[in-house]
Residue frames as a rotation matrix with the C-alpha (Angstrom) as fourth column:
UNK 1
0.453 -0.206 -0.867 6.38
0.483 -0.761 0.433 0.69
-0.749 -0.615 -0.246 9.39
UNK 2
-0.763 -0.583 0.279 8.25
0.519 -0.295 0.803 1.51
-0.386 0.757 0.527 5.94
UNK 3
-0.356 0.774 0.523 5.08
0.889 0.108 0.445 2.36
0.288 0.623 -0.727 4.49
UNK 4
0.895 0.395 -0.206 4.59
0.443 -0.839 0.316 5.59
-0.048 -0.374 -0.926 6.82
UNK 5
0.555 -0.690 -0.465 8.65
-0.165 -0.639 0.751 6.80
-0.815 -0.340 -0.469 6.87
UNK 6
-0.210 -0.978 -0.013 10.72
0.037 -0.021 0.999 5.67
-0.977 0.209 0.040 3.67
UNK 7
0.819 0.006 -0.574 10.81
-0.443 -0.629 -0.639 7.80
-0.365 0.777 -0.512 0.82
UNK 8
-0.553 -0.834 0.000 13.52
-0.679 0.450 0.580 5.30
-0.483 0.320 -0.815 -0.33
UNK 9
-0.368 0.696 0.616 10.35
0.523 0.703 -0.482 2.78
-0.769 0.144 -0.623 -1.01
UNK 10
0.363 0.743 -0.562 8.77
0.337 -0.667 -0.665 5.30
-0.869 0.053 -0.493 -2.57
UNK 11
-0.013 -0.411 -0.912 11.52
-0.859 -0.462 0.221 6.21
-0.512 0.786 -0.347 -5.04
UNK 12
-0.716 -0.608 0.343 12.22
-0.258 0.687 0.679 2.60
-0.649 0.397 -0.649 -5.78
UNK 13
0.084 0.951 0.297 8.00
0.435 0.233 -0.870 2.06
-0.897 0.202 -0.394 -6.41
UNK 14
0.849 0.470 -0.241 8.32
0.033 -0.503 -0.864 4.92
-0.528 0.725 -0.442 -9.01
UNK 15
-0.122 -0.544 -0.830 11.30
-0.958 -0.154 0.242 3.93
-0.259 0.825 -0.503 -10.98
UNK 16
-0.829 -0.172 0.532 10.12
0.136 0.861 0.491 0.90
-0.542 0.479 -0.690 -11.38
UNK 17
-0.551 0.543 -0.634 7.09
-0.798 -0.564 0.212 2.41
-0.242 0.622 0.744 -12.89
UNK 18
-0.806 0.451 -0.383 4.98
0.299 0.869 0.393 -0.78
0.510 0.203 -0.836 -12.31
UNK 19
0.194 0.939 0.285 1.37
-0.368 -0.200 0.908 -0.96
0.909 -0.281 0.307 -10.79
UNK 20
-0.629 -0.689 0.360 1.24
-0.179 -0.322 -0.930 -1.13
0.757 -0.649 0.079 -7.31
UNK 21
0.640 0.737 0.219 -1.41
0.098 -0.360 0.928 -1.79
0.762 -0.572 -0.303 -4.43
UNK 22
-0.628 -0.616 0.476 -0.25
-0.574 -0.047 -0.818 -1.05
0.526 -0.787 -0.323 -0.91
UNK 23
0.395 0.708 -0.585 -1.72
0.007 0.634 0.773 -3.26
0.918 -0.310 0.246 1.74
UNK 24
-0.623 -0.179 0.761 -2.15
-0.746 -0.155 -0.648 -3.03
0.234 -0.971 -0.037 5.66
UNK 25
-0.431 0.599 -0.675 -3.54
0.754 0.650 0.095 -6.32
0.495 -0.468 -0.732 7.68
UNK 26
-0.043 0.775 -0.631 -5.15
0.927 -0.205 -0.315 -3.90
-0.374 -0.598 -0.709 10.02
UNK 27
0.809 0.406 0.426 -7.66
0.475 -0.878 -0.065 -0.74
0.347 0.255 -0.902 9.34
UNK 28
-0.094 -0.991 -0.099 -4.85
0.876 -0.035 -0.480 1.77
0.472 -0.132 0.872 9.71
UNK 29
-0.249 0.442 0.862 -7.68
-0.014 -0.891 0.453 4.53
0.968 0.101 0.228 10.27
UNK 30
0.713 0.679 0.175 -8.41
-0.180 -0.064 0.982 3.27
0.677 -0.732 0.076 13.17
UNK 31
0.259 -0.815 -0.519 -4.71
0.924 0.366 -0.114 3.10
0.283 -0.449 0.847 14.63
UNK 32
0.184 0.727 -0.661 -2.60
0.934 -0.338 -0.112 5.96
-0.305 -0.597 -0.742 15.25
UNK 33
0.875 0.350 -0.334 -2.22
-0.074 -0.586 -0.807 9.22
-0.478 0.731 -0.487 13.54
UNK 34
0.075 -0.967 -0.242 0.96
-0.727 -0.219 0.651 8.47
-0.683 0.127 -0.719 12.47
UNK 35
-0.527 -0.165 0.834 -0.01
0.270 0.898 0.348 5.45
-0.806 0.408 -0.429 10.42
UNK 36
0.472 0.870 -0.146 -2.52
0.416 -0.365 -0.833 7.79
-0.778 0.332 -0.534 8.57
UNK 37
0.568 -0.349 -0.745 0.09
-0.769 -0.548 -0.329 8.99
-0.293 0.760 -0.580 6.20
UNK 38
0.200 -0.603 0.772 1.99
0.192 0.797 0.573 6.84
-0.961 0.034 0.275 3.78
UNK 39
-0.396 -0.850 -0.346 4.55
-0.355 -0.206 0.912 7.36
-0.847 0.484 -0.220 1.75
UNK 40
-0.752 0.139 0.644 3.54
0.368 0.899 0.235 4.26
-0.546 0.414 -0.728 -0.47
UNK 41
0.195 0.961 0.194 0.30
0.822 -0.052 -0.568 5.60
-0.535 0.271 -0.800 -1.53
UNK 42
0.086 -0.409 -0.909 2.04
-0.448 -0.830 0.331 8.06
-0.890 0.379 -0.255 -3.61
UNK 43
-0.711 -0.532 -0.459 2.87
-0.684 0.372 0.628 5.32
-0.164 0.761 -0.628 -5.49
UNK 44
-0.739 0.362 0.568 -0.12
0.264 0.931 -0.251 3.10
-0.620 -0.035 -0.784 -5.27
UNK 45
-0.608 0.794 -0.013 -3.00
-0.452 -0.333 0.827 2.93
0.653 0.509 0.561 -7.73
UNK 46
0.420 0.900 0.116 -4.86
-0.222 -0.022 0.975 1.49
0.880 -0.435 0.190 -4.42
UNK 47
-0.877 -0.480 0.028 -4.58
-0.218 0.344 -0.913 0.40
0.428 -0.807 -0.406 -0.80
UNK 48
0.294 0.817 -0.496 -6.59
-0.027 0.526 0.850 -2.29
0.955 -0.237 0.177 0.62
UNK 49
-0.851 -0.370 0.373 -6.04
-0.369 -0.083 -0.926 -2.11
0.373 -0.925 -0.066 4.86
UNK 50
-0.575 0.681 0.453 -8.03
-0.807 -0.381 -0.452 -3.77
-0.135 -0.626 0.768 7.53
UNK 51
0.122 0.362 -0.924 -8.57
-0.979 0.196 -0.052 -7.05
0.162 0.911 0.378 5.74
UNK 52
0.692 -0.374 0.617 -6.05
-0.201 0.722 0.662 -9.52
-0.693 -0.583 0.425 7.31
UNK 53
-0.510 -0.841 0.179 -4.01
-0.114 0.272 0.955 -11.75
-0.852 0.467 -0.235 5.21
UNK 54
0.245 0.540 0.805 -6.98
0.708 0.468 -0.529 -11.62
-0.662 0.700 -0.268 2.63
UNK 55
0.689 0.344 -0.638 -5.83
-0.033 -0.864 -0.502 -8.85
-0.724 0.367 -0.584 1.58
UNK 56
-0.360 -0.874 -0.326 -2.93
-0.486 -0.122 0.865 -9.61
-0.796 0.470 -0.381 -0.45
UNK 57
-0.744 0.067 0.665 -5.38
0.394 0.847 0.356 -11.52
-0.539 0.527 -0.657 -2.24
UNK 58
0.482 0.526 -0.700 -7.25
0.520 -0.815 -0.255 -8.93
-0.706 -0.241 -0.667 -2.52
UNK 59
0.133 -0.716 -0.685 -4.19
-0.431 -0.664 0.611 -6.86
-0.893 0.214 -0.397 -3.84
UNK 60
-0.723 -0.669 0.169 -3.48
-0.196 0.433 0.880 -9.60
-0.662 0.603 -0.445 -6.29
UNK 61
0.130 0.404 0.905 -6.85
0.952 0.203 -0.228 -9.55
-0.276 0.892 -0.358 -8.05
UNK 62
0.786 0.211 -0.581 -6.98
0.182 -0.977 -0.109 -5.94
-0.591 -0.021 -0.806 -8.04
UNK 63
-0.306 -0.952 -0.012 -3.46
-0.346 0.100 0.933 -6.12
-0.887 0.289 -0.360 -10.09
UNK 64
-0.704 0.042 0.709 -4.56
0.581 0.608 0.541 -8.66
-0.408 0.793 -0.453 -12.74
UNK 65
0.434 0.863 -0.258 -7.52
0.681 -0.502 -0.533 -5.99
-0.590 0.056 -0.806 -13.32
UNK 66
0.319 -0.657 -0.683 -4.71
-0.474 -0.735 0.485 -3.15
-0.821 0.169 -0.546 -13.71
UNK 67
-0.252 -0.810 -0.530 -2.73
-0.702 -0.224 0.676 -4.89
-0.666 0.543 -0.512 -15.88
């Protein structure tokens, strides 16, 4: 739920000025329109949703790529 409302995340994401993925266990497109925006993703250089818990694994090759 941070991920759609806190622009506190968001600031912290971009002073730390690291790479970033964002990640949702479930397809957020297919939820409702309120999950469709996210803060985060200002700050992300991706977002993997819809995946489960692979996704952080996911997230974490997608990182070592980045960096």
């Amino acid at each position: 739920a941070y991920t759609h409302t806190s622009v506190a995340i968001l600031d912290a994401l971009n002073a730390a000025e690291k790479p970033c993925v964002e990640v949702h266990l479930s397809n957020i497109h297919r939820r409702e329109n309120f999950r469709h925006h996210s803060y985060v993703s200002l700050a992300a250089k991706g977002m993997i949703c819809g995946f489960g818990p692979k996704g952080y694994v996911l997230a974490l090759e997608a990182l070592a790529d980045i960096v």
